[in-house]
C-alpha positions as CSV (number, residue, x, y, z in Angstrom):
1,X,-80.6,41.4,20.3
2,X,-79.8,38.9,17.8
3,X,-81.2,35.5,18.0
4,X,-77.4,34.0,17.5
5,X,-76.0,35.6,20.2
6,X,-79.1,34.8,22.8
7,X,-79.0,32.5,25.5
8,X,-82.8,30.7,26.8
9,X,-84.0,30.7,30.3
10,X,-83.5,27.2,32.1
11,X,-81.2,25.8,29.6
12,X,-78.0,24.6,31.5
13,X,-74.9,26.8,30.2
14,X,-72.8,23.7,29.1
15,X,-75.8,23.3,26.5
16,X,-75.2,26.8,25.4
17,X,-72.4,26.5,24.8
18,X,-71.0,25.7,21.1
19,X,-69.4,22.6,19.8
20,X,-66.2,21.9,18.5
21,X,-66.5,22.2,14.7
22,X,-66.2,19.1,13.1
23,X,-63.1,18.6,10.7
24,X,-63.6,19.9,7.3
25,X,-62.0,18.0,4.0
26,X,-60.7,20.0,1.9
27,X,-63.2,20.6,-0.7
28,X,-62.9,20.1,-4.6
29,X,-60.3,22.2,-6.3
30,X,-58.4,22.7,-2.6
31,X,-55.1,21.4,-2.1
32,X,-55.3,22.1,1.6
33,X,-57.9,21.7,4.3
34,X,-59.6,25.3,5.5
35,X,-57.5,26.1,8.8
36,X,-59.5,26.7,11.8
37,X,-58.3,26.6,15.4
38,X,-60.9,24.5,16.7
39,X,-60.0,21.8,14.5
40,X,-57.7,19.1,16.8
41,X,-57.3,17.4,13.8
42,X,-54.7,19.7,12.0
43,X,-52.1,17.4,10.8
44,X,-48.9,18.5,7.9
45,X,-50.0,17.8,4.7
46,X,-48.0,16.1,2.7
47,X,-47.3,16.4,-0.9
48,X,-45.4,14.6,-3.9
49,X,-43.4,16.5,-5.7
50,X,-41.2,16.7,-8.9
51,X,-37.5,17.5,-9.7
52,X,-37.5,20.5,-11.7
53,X,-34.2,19.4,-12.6
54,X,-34.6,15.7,-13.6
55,X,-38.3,15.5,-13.0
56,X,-37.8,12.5,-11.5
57,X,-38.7,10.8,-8.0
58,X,-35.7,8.7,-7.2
59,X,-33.1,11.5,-5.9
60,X,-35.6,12.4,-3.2
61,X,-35.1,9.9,-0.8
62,X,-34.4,12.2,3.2
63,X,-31.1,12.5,4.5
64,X,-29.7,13.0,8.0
65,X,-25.8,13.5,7.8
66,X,-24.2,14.5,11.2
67,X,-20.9,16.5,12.0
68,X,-19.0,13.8,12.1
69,X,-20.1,11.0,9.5
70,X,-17.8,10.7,6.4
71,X,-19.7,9.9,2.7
72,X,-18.6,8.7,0.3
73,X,-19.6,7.5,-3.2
74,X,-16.8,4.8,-4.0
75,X,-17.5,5.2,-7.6
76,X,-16.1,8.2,-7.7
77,X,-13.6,7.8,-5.1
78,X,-14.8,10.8,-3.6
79,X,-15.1,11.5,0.0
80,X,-16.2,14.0,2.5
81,X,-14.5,13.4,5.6
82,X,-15.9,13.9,9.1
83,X,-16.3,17.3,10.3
84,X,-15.8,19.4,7.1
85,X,-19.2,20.2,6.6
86,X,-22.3,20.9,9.3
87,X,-24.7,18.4,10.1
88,X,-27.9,18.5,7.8
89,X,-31.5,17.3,7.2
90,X,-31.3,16.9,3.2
91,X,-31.8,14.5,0.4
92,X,-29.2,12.3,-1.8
93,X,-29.5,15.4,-4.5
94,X,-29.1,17.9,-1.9
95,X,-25.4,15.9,-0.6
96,X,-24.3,16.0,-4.2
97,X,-25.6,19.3,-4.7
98,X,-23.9,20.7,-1.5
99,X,-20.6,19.3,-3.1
100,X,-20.5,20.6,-6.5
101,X,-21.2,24.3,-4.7
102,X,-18.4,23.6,-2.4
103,X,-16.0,22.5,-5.5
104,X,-17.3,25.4,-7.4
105,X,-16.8,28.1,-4.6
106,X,-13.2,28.2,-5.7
107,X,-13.4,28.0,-8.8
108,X,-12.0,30.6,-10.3
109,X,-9.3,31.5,-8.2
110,X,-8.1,28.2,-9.0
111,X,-8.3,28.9,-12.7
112,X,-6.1,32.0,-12.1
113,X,-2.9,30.5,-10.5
114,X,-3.6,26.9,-11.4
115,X,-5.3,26.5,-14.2
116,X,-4.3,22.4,-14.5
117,X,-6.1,21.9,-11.1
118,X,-9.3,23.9,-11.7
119,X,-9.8,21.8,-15.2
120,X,-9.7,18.4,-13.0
121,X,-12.3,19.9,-10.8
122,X,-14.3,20.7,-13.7
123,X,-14.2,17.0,-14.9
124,X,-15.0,15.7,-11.5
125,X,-17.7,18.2,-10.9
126,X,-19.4,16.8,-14.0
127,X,-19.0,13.7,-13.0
128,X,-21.4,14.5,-10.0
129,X,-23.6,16.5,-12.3
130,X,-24.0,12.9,-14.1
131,X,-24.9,11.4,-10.8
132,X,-27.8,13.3,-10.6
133,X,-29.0,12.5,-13.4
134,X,-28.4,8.6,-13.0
135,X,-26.7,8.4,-15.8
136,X,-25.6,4.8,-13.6
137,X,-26.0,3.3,-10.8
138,X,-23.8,4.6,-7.9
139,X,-23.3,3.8,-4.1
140,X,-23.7,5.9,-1.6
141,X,-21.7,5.3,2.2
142,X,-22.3,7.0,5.1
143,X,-20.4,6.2,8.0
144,X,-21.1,8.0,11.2
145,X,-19.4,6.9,14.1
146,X,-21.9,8.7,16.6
147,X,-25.2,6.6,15.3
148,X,-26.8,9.8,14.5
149,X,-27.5,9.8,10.6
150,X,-29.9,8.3,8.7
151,X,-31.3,7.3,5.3
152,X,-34.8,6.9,4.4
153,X,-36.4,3.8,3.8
154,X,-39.3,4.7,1.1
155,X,-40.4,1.3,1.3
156,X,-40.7,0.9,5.1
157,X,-41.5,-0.9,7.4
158,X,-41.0,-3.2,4.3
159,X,-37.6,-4.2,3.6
160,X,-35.3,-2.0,1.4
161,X,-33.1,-4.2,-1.2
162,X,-31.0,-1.0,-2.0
163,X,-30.3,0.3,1.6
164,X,-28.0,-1.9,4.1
165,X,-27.2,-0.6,7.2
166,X,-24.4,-1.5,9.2
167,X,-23.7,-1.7,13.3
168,X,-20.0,-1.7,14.7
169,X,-18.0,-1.2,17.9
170,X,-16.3,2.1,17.6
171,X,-12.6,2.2,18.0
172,X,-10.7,4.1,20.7
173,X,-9.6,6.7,18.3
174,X,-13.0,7.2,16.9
175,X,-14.4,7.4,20.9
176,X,-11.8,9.9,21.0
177,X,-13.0,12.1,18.3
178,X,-16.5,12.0,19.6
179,X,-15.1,13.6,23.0
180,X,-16.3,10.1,24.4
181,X,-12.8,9.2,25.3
182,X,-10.8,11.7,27.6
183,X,-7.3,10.4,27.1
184,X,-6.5,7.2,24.5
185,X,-5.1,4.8,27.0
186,X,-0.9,4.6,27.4
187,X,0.4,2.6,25.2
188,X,3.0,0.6,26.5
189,X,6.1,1.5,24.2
190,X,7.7,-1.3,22.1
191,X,10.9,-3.0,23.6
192,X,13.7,-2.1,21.4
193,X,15.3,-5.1,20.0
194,X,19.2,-4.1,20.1
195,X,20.7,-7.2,19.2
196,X,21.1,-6.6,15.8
197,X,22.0,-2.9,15.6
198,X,25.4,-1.4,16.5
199,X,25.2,1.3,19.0
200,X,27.4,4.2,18.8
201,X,28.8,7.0,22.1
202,X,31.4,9.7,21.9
203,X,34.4,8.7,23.8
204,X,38.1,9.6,23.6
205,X,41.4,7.3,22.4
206,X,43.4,5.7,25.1
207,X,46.8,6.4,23.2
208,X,46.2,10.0,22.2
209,X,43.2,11.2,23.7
210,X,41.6,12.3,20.6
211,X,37.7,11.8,20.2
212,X,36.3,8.6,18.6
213,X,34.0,6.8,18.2
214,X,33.0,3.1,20.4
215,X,30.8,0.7,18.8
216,X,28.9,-1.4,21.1
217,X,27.0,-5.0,19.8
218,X,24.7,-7.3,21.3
219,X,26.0,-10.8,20.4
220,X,24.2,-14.4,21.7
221,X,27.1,-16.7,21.8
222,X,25.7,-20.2,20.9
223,X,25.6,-22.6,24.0
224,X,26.8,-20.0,26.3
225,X,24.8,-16.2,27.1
226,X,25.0,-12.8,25.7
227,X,28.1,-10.8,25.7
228,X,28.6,-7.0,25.0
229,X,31.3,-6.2,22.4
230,X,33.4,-2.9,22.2
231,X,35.2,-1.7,19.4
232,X,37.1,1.3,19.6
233,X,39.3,2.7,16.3
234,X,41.2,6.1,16.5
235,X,41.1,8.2,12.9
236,X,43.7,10.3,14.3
237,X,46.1,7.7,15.4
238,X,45.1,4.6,13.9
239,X,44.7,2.9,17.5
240,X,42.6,0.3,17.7
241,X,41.1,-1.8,20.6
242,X,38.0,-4.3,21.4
243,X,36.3,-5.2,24.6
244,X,34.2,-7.8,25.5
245,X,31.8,-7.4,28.7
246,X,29.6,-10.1,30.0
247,X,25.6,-9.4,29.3
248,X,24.6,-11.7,32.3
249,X,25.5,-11.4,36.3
250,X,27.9,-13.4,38.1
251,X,27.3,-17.2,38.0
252,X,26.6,-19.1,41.3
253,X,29.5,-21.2,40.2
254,X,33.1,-20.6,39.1
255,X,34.2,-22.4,35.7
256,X,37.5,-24.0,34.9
257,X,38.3,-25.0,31.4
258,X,41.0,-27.1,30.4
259,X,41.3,-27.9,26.9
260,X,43.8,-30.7,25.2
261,X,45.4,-28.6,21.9
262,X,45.9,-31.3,19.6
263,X,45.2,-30.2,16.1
264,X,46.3,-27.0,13.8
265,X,42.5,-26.7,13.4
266,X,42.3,-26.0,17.3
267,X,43.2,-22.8,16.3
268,X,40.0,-21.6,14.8
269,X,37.9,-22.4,18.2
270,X,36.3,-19.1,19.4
271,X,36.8,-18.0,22.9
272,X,35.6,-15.7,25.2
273,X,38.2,-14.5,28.2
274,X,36.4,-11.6,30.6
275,X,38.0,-9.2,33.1
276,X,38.1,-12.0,35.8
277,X,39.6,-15.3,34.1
278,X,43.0,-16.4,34.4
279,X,44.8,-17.8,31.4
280,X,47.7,-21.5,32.1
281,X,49.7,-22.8,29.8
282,X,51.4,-25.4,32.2
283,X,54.4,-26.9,29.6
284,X,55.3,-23.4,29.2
285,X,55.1,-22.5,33.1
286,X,52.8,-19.3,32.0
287,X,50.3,-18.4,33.6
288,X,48.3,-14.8,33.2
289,X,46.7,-13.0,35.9
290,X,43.2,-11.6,36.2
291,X,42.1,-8.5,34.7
292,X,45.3,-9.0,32.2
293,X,44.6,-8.3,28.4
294,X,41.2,-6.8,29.5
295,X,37.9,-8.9,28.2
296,X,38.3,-10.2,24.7
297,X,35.8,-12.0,22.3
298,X,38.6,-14.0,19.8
299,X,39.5,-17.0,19.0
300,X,42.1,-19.6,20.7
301,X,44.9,-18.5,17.8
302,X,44.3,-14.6,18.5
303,X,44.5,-15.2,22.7
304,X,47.9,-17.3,22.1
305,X,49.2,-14.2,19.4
306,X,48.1,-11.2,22.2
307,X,49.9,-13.6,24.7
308,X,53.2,-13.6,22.7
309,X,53.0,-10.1,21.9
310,X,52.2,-9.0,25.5
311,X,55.4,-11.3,26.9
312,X,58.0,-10.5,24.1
313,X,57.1,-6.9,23.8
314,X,57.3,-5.7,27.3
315,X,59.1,-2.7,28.0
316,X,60.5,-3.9,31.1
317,X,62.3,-7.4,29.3
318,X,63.7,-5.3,26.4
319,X,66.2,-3.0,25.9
320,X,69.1,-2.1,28.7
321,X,67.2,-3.5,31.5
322,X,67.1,-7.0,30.1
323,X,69.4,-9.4,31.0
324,X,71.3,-12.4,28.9
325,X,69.3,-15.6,30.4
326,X,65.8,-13.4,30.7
327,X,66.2,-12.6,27.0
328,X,67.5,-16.6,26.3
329,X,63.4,-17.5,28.3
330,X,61.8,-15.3,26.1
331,X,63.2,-16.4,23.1
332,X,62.7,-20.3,23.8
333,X,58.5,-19.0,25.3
334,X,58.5,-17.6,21.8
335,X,59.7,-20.7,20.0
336,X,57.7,-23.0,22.1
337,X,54.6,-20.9,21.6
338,X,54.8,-20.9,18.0
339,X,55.1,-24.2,17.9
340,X,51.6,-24.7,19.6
341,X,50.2,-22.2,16.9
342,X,51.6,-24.6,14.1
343,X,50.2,-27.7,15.6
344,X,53.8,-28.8,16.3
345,X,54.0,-28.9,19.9
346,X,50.9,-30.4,22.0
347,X,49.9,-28.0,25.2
348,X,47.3,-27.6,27.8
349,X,45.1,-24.5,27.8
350,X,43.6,-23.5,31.1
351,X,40.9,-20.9,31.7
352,X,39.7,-20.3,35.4
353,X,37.4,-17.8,35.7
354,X,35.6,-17.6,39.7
355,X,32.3,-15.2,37.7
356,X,31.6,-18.1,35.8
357,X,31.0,-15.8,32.6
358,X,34.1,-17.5,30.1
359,X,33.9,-19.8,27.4
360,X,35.6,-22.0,25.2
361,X,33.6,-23.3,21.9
362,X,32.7,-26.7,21.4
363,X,32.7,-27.4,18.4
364,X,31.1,-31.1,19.3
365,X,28.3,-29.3,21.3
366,X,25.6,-30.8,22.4
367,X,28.1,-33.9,23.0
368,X,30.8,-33.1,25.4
369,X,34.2,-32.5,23.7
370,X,36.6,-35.3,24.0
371,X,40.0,-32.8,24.8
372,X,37.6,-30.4,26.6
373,X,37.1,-30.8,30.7
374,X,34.7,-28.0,32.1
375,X,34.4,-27.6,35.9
376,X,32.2,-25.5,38.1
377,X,33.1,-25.5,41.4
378,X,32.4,-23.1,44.5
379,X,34.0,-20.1,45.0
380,X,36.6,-19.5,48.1
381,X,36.1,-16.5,50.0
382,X,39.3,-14.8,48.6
383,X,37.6,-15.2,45.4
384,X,34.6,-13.8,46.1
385,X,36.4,-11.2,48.0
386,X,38.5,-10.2,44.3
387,X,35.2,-9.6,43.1
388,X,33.4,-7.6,45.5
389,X,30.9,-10.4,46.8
390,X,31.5,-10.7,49.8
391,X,30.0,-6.7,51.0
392,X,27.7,-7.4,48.6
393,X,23.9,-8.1,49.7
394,X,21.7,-9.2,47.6
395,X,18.9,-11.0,49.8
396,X,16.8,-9.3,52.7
397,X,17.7,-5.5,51.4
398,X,14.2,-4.6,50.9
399,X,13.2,-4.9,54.5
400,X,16.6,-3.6,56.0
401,X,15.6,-1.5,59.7
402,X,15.9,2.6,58.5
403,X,18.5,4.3,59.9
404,X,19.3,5.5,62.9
405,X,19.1,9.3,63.6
């Protein structure tokens, strides 16, 4: 038996047995220490190399670019957006590198059917062939939502005057690329501002039943509310016809308005009759019911005209069923009104309206008008009952008993 393999009587074993080898440096001439699995100490060995492109050391600085960061060199104006290429442990000259072979992988299809484009790419692509080479400075950004890449500080843990690094709150829609977000959150939609567009719906003339057009406008009547106009013109029969419908609910309050016409320039004032007002004209004992002429956004000269013309050009007052004196009263209510259009004869216009929703303009406003009196006053219960307000509730409906089975 060997000596080396022989074990002495009376010697404990744990003195037997052999002892870790002690770690080895490498010896002259060796690049790497002698392996040997005893040896705890076995640590990579690291070594500096040299660009056998460049051979140079500043390219080599480690790279960790995820999925979804974006670079880009600003330089250049080149980018790489997020998600185009797979994630990567690489260097600055491996990111370039890993562009120009993308760039190049086309190549020459490109330079079969479009032989302008493939020549750009050429010139950019030597462009990033300069870049590593350094033939100047350049920056390069990566921006990676996720927090996940990294650039290599060859300085460390001293500071790095060429590297900055940024921290930032990520947006919702960048959350929602990173599958962090399940849904973006509803976005409540923009209100529509429709008071200064005209609105257009299909509809059919009143005189011959033909399809037109309506043409519905928001307008804000100064000192008063908002009012819906209604326009209405006929290419087959010419026909035309405007409506005005009040944008706000029935006031608390009924309104009377009795203006003084005194001037020619009277005529100009704009008015505003709906459905429900009544129309006087006491020194020519007129007086025009409710609903009569329809609503109508005009002014105090076009009411008095559409009042002449509804008067003189009824059916029932011309013709063989008119009679000597009712044709003799029409004429003088003609006369008489066209004197109040010319500023010859002085008259009292009345508007009562119970809704509240008429108006006269003030041309004085904000100071009261001296030959305009407006009164609110409180409805009577045959008023309210013309327009539907006294079946109407509008207080304690929410809580109402359910109905009976």
């Amino acid at each position: 038996m060997s000596a080396g393999g022989a074990v002495e009587p009376g010697l404990p074993a744990a003195a037997a047995a052999p002892s870790p080898a002690p770690a080895r440096d490498p010896g002259p001439g060796h690049l790497f220490r002698p392996i040997s699995a005893e040896d705890e100490e076995q640590q990579p060995t690291e070594i500096e190399s040299l660009c056998m492109n460049c051979y140079r050391n500043d390219m080599d600085r480690e790279v960790v670019k995820t999925d979804s960061a974006t670079t880009r060199i600003p330089e250049l104006d080149f980018e790489i957006p997020a998600f185009s290429q797979k994630g990567a442990l690489t260097t600055v000259e491996g990111l370039i590198s890993r562009a120009i072979s993308g760039l190049e992988q086309d190549q020459p299809t490109r330079r079969a059917n479009e032989e302008a484009v493939a020549e750009r790419i050429d010139e950019f692509i030597a462009k990033l062939k300069e870049l590593k080479q350094v033939a100047s400075p350049f920056t390069l950004i990566i921006d990676d939502p996720s927090g996940n890449s990294f650039v290599e500080n060859p300085h460390a843990p001293r500071k790095d005057d060429a590297l900055v690094i940024t921290h930032y709150n990520r947006t919702l829609q960048q959350e929602e690329m990173l599958g962090l977000q399940a849904e973006a959150p509803e976005e409540k939609p923009e209100e529509e501002d429709i008071r200064n567009e005209v609105l257009q719906f299909n509809t059919n003339c009143p005189e011959c039943n033909a399809p037109a057009q309506t043409n519905m406008k928001l307008v804000q009547i100064p000192h008063f509310k908002e009012v819906i106009i209604m326009a209405t013109n006929c290419e087959n029969c010419g026909h035309r016809t405007n409506e005005v419908k009040s944008g706000g609910a029935v006031e608390p309050l009924g309104t009377r308005i009795t203006f003084h016409i005194t001037d020619p320039s009277d005529m100009t004032r704009d008015l505003l009759k709906s459905e429900t007002c009544r129309v006087e004209i006491p020194e020519l004992e007129f007086e025009l019911g409710m609903a009569v002429l329809g609503g109508k956004f005009t002014t105090l000269e076009g009411m008095l005209k559409d009042i002449r013309e509804l008067v003189t050009k009824n059916p029932f007052t011309l013709g063989d069923s008119s009679s000597p004196g009712q044709t003799e009263k029409l004429q003088e209510f003609s006369q008489k009104l066209d004197q109040i259009l010319e500023g010859i004869l002085k008259a009292h216009f009345i508007m009562d309206d119970p809704a509240g929703n008429s108006y006269l303009q003030n041309v004085y406003a904000p100071e009261d008008d001296p030959e305009m009196k407006v009164e609110h006053y409180k409805r009577t219960f045959d008023q309210n009952e013309e327009l539907g307000l006294n079946d109407m509730k509008t207080e304690g409906y929410e809580t109402g008993l359910p109905a009976q089975r």
